[in-house]
C-alpha positions in Angstrom: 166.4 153.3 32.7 166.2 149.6 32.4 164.0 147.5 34.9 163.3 143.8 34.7 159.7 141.9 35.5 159.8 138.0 36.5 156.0 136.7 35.7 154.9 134.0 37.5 151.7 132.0 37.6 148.9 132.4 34.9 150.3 135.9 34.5 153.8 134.6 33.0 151.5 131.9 30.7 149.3 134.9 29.0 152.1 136.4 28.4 154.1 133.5 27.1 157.5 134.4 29.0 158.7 134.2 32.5 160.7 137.3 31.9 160.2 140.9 30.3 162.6 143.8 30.4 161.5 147.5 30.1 162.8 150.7 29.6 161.5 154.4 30.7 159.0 152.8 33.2 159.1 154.6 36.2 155.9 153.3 38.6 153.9 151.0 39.3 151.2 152.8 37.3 153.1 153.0 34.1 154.3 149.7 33.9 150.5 148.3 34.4 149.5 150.5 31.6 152.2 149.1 29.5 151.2 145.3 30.5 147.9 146.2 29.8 148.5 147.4 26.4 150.6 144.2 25.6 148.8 141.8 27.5 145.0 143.0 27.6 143.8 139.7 29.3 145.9 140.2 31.9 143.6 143.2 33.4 141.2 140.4 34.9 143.6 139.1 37.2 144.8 140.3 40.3 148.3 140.3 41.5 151.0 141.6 43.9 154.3 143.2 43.0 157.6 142.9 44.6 160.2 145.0 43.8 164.0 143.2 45.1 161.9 140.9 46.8 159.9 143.1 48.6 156.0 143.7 48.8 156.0 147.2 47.8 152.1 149.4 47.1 151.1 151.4 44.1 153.2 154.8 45.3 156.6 152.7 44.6 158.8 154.3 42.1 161.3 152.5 40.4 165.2 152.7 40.2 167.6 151.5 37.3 168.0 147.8 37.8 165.1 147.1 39.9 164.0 143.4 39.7 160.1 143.4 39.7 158.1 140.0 40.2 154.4 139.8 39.8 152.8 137.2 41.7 149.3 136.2 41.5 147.0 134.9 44.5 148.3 131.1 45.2 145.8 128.5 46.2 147.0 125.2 47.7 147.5 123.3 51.2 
């Protein structure tokens, strides 16, 4: 199973790309572990995901071709 994550904010510049693409991820869970793993410094922020453009909480499990954004808190007026 194939999924793809959009970064955005100070996530998608610790990681250096705006776009990853993973296989055999199935939850939310599992796919924070693997950020984790590959990104350490991103365990001090806080973010939202979206999956298909949706708010979704930590009991979502994924489908094949699921398109999941992780957005950071935005400040601004």
């Amino acid at each position: 199973m194939k999924i793809k994550i959009l970064l955005f904010g100070i996530l998608s510049t610790l990681a250096k790309s705006r776009e990853l693409e993973y296989t055999d991820i199935f939850s939310i869970k599992e796919l924070k572990h693997k950020l984790f793993d590959q990104y350490p410094e991103l365990k001090q922020y806080q973010f939202q995901v979206y999956v298909n453009q949706q708010a979704v909480n930590e009991k979502q499990i994924f489908k094949e071709g699921d398109e999941i954004a992780l957005i950071p808190p935005f400040a601004g007026g």
